[in-house]
N, CA and C atoms as a LAMMPS dump frame, in Angstrom:
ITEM: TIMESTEP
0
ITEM: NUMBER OF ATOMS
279
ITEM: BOX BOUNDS ff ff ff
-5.0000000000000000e+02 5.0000000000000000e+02
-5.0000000000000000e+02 5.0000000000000000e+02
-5.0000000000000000e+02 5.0000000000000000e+02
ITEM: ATOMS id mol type element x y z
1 1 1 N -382.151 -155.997 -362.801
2 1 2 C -381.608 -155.013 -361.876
3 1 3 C -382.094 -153.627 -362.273
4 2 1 N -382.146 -152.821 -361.804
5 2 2 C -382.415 -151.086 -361.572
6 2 3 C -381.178 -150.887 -363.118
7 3 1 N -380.16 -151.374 -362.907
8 3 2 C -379.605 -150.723 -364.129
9 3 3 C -379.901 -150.967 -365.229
10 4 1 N -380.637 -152.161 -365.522
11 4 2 C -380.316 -153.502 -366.764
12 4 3 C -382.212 -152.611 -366.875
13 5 1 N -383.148 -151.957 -366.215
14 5 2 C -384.088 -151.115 -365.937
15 5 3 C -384.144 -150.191 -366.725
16 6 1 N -382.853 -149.521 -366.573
17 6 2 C -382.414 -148.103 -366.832
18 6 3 C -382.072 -147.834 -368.274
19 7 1 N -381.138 -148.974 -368.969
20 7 2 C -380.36 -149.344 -370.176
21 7 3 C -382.21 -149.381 -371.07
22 8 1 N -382.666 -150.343 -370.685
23 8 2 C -383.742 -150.707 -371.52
24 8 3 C -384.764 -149.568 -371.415
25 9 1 N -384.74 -149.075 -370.607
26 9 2 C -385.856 -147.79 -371.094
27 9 3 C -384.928 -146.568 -371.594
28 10 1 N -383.851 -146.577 -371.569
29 10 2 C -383.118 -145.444 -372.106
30 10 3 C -382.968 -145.827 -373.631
31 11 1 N -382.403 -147.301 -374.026
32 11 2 C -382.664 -147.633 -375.429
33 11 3 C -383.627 -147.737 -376.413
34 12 1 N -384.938 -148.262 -375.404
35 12 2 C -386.128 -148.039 -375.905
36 12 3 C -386.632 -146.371 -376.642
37 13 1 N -385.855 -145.014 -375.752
38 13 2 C -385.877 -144.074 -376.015
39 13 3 C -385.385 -143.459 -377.415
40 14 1 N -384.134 -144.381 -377.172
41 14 2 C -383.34 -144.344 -378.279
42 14 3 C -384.192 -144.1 -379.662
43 15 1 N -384.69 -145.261 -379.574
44 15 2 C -385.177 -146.099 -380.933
45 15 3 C -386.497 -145.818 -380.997
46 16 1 N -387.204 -144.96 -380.036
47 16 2 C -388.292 -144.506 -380.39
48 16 3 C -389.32 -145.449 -380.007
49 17 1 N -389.011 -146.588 -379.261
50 17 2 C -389.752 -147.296 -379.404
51 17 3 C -390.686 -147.67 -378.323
52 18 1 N -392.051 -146.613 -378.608
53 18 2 C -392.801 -145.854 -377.192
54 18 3 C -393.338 -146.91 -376.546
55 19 1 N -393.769 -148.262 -377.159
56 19 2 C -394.437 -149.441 -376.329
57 19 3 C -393.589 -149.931 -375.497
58 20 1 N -392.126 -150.01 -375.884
59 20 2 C -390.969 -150.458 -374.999
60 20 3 C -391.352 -149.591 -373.573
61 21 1 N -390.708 -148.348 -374.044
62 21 2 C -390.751 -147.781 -373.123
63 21 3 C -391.94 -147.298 -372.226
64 22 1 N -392.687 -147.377 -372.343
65 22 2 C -394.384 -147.41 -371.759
66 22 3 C -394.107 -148.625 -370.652
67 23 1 N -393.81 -149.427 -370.709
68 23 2 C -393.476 -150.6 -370.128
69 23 3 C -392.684 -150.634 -369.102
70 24 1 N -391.428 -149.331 -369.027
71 24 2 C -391.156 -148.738 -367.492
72 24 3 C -391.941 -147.251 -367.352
73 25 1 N -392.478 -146.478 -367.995
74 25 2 C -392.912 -145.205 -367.732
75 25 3 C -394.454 -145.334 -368.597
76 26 1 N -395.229 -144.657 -367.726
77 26 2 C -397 -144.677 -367.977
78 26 3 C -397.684 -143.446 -367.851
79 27 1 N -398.036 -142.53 -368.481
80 27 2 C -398.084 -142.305 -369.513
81 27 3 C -396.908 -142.043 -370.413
82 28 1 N -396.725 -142.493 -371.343
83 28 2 C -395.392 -142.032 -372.214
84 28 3 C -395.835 -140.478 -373.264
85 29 1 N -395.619 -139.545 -372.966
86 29 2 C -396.746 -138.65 -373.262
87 29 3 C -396.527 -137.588 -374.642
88 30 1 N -396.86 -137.039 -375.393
89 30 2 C -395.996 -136.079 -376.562
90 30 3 C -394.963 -135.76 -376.277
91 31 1 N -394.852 -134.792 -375.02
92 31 2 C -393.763 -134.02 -374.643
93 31 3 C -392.239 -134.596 -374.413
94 32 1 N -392.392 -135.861 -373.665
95 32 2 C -391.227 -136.874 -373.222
96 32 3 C -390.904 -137.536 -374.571
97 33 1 N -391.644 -138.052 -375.589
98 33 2 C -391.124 -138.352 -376.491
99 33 3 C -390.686 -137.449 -377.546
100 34 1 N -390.795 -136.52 -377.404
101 34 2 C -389.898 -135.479 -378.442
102 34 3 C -388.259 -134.828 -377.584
103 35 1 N -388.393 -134.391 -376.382
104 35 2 C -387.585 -134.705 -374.803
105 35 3 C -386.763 -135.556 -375.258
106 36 1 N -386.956 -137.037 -374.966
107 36 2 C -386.348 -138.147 -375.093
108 36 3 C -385.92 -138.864 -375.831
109 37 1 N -386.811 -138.946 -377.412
110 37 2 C -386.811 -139.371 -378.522
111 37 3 C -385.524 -139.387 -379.434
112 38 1 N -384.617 -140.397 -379.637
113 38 2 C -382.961 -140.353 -380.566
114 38 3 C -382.084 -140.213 -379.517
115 39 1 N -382.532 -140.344 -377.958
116 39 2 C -381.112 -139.912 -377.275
117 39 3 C -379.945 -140.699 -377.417
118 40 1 N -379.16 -140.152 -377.193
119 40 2 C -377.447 -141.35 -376.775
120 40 3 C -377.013 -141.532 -375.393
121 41 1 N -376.976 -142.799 -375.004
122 41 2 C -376.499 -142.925 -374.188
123 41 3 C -375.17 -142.608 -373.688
124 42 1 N -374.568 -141.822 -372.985
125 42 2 C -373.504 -141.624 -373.1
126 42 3 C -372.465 -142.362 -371.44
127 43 1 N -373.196 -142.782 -370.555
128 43 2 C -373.148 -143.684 -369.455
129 43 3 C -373.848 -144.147 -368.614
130 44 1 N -374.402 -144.953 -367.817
131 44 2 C -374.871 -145.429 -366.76
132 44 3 C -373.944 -146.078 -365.98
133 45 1 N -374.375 -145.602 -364.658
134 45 2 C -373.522 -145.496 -363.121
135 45 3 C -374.589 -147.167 -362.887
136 46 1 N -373.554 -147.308 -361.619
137 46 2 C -374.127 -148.302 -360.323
138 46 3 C -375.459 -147.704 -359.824
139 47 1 N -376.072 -148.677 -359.663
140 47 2 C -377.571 -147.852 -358.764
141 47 3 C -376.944 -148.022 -357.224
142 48 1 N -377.823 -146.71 -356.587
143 48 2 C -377.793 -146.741 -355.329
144 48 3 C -379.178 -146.147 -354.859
145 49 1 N -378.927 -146.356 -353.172
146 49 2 C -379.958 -146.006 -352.335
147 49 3 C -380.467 -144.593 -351.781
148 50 1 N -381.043 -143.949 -351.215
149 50 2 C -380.954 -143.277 -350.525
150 50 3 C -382.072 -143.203 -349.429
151 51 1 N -381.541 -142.578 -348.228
152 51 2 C -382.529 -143.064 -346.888
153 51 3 C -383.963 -142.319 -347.034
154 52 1 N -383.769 -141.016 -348.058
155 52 2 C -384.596 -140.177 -348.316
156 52 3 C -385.471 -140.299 -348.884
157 53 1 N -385.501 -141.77 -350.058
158 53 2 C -386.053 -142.356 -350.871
159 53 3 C -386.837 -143.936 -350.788
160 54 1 N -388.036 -144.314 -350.706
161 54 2 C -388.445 -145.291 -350.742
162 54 3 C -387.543 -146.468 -350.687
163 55 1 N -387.414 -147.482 -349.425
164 55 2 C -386.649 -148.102 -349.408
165 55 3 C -386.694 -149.365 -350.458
166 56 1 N -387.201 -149.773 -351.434
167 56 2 C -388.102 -150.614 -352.537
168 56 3 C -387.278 -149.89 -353.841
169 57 1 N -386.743 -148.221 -353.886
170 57 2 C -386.497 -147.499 -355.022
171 57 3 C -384.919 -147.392 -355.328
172 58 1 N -384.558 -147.384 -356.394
173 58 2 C -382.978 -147.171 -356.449
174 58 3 C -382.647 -145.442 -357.758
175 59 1 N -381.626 -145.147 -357.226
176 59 2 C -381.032 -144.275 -358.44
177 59 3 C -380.107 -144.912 -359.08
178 60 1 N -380.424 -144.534 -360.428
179 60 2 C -379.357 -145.021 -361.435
180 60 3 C -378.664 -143.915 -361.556
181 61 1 N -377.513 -143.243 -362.012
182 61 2 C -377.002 -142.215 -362.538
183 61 3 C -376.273 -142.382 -363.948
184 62 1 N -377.049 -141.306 -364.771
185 62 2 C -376.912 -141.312 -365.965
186 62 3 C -376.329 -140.062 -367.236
187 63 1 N -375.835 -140.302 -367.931
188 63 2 C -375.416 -139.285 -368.638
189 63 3 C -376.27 -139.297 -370.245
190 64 1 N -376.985 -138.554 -370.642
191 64 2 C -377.208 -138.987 -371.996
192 64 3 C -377.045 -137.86 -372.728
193 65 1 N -377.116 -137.674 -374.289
194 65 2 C -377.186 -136.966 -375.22
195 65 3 C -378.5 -136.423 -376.212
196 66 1 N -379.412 -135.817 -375.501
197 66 2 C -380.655 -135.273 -375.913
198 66 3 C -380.409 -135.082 -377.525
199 67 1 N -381.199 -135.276 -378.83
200 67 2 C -381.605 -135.042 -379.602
201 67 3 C -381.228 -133.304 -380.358
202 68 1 N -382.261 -133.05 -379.139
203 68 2 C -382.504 -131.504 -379.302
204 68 3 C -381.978 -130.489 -378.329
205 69 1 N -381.442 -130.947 -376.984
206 69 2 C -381.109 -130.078 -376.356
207 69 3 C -379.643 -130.637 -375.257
208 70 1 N -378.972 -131.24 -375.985
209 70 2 C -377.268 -130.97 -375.295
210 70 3 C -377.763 -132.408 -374.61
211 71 1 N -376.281 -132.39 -373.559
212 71 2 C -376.37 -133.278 -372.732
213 71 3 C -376.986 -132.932 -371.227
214 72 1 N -377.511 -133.969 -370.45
215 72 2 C -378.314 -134.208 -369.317
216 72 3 C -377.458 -135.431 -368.111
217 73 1 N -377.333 -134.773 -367.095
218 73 2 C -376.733 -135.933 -366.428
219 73 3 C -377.177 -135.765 -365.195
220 74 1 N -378.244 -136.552 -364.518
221 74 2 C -378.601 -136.301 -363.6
222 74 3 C -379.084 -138.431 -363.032
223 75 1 N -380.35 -138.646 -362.088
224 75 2 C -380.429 -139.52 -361.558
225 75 3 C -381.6 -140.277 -361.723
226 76 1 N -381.475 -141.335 -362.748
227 76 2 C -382.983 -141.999 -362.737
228 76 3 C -383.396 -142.906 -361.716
229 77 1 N -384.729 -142.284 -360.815
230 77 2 C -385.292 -142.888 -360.367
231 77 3 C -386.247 -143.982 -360.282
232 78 1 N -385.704 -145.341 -359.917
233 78 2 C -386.928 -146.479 -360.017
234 78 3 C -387.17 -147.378 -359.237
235 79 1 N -388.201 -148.045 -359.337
236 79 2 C -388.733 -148.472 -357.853
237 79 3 C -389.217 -149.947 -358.277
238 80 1 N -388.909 -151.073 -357.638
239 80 2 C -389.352 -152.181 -358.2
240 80 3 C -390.772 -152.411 -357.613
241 81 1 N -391.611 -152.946 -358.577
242 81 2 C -393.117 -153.585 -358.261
243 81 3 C -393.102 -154.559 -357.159
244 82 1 N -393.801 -154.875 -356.183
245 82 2 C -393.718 -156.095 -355.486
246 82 3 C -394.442 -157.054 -356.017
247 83 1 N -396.157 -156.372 -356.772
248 83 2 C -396.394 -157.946 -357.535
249 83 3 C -395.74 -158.462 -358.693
250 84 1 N -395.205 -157.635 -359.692
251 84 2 C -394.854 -158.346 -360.403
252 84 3 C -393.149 -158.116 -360.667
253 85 1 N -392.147 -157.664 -359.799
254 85 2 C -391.362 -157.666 -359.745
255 85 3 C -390.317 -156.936 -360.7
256 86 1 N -391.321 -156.145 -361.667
257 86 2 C -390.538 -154.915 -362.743
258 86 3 C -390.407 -153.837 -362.405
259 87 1 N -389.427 -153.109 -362.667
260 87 2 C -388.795 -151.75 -362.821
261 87 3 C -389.593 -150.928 -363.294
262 88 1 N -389.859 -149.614 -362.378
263 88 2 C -390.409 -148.597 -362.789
264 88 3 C -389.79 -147.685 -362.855
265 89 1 N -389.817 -146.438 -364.198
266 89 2 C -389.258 -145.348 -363.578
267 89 3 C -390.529 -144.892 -363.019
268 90 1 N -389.904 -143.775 -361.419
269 90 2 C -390.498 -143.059 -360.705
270 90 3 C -390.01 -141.319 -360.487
271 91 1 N -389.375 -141.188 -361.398
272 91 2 C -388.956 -139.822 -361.826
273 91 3 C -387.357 -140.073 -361.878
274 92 1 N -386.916 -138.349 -362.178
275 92 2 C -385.807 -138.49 -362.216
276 92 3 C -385.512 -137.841 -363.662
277 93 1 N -385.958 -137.51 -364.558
278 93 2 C -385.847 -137.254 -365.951
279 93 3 C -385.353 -136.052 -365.954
């Protein structure tokens, strides 16, 4: 699911662990991993739709605990593959 999506590239973040996470986000790049790198999860919401948004894409809504700069709570965007049926993030960070 978009959430079970969301958990695993947010933990992957966690733990630093850039191949994980490369695996929903491409390039995984310096900047996002220093950004992203040790966060805490602090919740993930239900995904939902919006009409505004690729009908294929869902928002997760998320709360986390940046490393270096406070907390962030805004909406990860992701979009499932049709060939191979995985979760992408497609912004939202």
């Amino acid at each position: 699911t978009a959430e079970q999506a969301a958990r695993a590239f947010f933990e992957a973040c966690a733990r630093e662990d850039w191949d994980e996470a490369g695996k929903f986000m491409s390039p995984v790049t310096p900047n996002l991993k220093q950004y992203l790198g040790g966060l805490e999860i602090l919740s993930l919401g239900e995904a939902f739709t919006s009409r505004a948004y690729d009908p294929a894409g869902r928002f997760v809504p998320y709360q986390i605990k940046l490393k270096n700069d406070g907390v962030r709570k805004h909406n990860l965007a992701l979009k499932k593959d049709e060939k191979t049926g995985r979760w992408y993030v497609d912004g939202g960070i």
